[in-house]
MIFI-928362 format. One line per 4 residues: number of its first residue (from 1); for each residue x, y, z of N, C-alpha, C, O. Coordinates in nm, 4 decimals, padded with zeros to 6 digits. Atoms other than C-alpha are relative to their C-alpha. Layout:
BEGIN
NUM = X Y Z X Y Z X Y Z X Y Z; ...
***
This chain:
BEGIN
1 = 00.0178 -00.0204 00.1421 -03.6106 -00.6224 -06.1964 00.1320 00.0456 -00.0609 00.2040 00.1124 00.0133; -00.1117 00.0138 00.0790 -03.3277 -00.6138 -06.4483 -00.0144 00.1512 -00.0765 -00.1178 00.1731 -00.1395; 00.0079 -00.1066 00.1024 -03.2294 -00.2380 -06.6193 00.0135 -00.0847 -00.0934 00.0453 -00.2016 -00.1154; 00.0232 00.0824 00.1240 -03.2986 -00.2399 -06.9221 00.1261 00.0467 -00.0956 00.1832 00.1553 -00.1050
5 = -00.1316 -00.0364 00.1104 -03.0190 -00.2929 -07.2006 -00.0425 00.0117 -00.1349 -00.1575 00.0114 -00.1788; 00.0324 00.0185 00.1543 -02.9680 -00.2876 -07.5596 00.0223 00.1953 -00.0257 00.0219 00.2986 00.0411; -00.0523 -00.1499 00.0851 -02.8767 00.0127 -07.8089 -00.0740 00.1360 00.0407 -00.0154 00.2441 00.0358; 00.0802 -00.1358 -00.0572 -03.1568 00.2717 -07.6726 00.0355 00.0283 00.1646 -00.0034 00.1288 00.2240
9 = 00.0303 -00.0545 -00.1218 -03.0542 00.2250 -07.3124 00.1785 00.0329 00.0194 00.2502 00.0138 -00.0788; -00.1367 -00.0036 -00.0476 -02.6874 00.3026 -07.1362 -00.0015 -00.1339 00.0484 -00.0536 -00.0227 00.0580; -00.0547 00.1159 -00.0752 -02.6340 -00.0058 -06.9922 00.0079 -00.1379 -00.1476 -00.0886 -00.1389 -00.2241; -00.0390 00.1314 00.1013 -02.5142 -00.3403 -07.2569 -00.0275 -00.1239 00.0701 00.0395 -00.1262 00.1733
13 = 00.0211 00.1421 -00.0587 -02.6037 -00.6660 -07.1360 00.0662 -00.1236 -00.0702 00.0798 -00.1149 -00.1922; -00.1188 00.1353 00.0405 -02.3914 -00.9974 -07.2068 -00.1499 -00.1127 -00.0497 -00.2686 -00.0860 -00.0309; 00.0984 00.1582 00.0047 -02.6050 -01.3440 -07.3007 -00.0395 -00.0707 00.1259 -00.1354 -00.1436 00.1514; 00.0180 00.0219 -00.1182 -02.5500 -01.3896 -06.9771 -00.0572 00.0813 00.0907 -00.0528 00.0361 00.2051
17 = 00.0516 -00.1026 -00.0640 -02.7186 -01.0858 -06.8365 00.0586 00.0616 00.1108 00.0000 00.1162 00.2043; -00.0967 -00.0722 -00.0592 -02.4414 -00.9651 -06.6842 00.0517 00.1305 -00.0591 00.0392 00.1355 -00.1814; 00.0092 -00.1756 00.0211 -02.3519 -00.5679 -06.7157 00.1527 -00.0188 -00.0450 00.2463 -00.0648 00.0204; -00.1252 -00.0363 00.0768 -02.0771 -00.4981 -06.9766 00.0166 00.1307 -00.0674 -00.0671 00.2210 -00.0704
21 = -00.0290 -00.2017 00.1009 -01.9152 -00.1661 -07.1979 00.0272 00.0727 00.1054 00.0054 00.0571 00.2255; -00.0813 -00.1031 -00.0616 -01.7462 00.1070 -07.1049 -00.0858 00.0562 00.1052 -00.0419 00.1468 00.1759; 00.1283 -00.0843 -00.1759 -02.0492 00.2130 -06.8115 00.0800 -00.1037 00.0960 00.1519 -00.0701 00.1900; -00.0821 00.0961 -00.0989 -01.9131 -00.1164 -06.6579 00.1231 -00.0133 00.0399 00.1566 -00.0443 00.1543
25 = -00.1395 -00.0177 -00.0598 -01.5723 -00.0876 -06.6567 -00.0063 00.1656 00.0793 00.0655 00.2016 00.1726; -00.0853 -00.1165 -00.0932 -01.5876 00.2664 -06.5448 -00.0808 -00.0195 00.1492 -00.0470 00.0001 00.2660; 00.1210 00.0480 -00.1467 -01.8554 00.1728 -06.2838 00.1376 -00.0892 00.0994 00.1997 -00.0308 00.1881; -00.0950 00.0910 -00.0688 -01.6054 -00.1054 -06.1417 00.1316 00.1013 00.0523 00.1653 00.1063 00.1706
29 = -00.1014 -00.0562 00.0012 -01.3028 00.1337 -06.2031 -00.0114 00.1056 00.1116 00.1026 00.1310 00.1504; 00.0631 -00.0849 -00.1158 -01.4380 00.3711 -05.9317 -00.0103 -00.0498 00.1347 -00.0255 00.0191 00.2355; 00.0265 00.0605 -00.1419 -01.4662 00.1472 -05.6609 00.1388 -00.0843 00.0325 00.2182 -00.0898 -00.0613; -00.1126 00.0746 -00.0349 -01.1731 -00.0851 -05.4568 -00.0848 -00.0626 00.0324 -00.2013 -00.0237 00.0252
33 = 00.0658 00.1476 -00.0735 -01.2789 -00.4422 -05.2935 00.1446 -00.0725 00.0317 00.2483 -00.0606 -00.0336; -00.1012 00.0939 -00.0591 -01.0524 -00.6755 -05.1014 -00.0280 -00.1099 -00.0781 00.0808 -00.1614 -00.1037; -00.0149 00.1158 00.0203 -01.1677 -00.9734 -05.2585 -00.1040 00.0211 -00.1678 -00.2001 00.0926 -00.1966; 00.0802 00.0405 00.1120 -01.2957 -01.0636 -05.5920 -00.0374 -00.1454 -00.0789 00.0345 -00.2145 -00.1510
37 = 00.0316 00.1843 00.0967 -01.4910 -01.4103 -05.7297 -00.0124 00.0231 -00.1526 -00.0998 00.0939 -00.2026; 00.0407 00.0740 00.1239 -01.4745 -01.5094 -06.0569 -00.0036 -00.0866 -00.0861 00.0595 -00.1886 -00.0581; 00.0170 00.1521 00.0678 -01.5582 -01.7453 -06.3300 00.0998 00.0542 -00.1435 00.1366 00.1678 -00.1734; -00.0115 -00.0464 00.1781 -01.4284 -01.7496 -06.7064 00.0031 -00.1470 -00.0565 00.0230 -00.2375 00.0245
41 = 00.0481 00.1155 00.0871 -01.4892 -02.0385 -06.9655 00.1034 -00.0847 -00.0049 00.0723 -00.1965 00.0363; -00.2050 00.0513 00.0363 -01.0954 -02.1664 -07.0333 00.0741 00.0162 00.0326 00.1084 00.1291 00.0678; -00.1668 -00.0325 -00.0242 -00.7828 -02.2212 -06.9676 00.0902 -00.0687 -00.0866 00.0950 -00.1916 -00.0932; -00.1019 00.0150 00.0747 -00.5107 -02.2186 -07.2030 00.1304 -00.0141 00.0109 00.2096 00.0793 -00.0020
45 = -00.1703 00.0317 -00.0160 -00.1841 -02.3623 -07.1556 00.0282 00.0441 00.1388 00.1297 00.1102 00.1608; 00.0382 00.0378 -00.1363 -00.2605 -02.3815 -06.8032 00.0917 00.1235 00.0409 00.1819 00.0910 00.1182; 00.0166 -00.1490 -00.0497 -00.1888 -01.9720 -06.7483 -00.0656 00.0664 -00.0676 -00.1139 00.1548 00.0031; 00.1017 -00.1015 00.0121 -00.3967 -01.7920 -06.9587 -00.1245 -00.0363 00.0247 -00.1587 -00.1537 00.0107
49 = 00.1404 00.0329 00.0125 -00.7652 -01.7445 -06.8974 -00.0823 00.0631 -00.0910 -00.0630 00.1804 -00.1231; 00.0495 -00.0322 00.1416 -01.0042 -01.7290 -07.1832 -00.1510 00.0338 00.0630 -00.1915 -00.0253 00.1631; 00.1393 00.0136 00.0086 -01.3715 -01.6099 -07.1964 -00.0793 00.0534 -00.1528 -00.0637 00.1672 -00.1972; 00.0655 -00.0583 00.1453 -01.5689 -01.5633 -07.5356 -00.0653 00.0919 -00.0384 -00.1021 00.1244 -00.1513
53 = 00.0817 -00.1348 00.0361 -01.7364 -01.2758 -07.4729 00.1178 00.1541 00.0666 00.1397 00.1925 00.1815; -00.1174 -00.0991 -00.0427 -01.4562 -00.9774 -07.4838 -00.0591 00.1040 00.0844 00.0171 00.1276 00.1781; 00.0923 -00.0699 -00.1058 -01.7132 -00.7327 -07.2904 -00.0319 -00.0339 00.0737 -00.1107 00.0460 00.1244; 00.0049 00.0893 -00.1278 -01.7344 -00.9893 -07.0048 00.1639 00.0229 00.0268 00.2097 00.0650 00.1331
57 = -00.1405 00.0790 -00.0268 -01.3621 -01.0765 -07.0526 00.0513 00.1614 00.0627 00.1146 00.1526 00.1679; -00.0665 -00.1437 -00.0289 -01.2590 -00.6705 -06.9986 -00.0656 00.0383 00.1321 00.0086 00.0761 00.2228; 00.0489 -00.0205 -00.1630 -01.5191 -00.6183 -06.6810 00.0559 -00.0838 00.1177 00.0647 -00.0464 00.2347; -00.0967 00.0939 -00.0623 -01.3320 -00.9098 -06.5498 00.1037 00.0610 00.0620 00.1305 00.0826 00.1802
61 = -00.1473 -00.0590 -00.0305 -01.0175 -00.7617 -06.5814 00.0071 00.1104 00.0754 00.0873 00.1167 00.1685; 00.0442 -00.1337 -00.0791 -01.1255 -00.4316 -06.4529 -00.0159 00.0061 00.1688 00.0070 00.0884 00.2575; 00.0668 00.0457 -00.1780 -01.2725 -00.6373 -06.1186 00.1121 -00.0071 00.0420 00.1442 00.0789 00.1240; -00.0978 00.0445 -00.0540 -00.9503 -00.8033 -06.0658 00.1367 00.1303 -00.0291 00.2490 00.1091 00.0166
65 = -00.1224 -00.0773 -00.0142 -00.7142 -00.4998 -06.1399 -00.0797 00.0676 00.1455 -00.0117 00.0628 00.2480; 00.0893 -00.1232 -00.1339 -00.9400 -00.2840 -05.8562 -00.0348 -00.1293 00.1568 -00.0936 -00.1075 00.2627; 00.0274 00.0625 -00.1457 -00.9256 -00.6218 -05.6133 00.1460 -00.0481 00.0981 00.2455 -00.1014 00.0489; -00.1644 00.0460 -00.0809 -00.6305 -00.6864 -05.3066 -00.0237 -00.1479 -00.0375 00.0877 -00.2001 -00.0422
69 = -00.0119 00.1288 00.0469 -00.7176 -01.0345 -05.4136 -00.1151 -00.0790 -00.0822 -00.2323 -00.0735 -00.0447; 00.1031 00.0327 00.0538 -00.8950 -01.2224 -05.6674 00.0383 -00.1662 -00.0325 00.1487 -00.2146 -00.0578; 00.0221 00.1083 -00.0587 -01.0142 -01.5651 -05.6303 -00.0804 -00.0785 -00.1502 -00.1873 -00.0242 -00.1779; 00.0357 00.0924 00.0894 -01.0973 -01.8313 -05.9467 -00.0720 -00.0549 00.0491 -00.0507 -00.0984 00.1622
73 = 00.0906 00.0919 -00.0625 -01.3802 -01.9996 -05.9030 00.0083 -00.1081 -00.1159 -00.0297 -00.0808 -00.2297; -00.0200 00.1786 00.1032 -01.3088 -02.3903 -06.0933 -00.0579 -00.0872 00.0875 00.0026 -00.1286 00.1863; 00.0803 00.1334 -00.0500 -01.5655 -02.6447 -05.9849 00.0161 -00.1260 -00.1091 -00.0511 -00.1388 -00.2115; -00.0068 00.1415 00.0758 -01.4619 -02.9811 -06.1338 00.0428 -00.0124 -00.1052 00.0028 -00.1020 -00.1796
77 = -00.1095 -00.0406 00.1071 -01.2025 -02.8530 -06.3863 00.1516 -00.0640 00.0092 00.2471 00.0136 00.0136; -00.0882 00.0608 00.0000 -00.9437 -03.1081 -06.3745 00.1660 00.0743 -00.0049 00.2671 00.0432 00.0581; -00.1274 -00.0358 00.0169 -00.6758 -02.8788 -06.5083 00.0270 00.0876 00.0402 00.1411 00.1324 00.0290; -00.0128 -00.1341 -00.1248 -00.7508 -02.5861 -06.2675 00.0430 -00.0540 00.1357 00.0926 00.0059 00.2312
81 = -00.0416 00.0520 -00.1606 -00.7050 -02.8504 -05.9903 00.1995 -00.0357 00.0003 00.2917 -00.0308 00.0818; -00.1562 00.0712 00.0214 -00.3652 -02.9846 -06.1258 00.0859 00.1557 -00.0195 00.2042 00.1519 00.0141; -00.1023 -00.0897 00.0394 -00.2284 -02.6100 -06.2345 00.0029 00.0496 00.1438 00.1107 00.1010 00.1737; -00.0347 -00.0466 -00.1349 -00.3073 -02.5170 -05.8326 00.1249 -00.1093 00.0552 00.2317 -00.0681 00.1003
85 = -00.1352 00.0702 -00.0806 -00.0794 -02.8285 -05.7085 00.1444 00.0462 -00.0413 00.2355 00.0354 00.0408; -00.0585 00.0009 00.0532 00.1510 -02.7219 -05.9527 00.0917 00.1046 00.0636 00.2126 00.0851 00.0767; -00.0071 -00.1738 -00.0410 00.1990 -02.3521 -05.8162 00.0443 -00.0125 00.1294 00.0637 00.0878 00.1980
***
């Protein structure tokens, strides 16, 4: 079962029902991990990565500052395959 979010509870929930806001980053910020997966929506000028929801996009960042390595996940993204040969 899913805590519950929204303005009466501590926890924020994304569209995606993924755990965002400052509970989440400090939640993440507390812990280390060797490895970290993730996704995000875009890529811009084939180095930045974009996602549309800035309370996703900051727990992100949070994962990957607190991981020894973090790992893009691009399934069938043409220009994620061409910016790896590139590199």
């Amino acid at each position: 079962m899913w805590p519950k979010c929204g303005p009466d509870h501590k926890l924020s929930c994304a569209q995606t029902r993924s755990f965002v806001g400052p509970q989440a980053v400090r939640s993440v910020e507390a812990h280390f991990t060797d490895h970290v997966l993730f996704s995000v929506r875009g890529l811009a000028d084939a180095v930045h990565l974009t996602d549309p929801d800035p309370l996703e996009a900051e727990v992100k960042r949070s994962m990957i500052r607190r991981a020894r390595q973090a790992v893009l996940l691009a399934v069938g993204w043409p220009r994620y395959r061409a910016g790896f040969r590139e590199a």
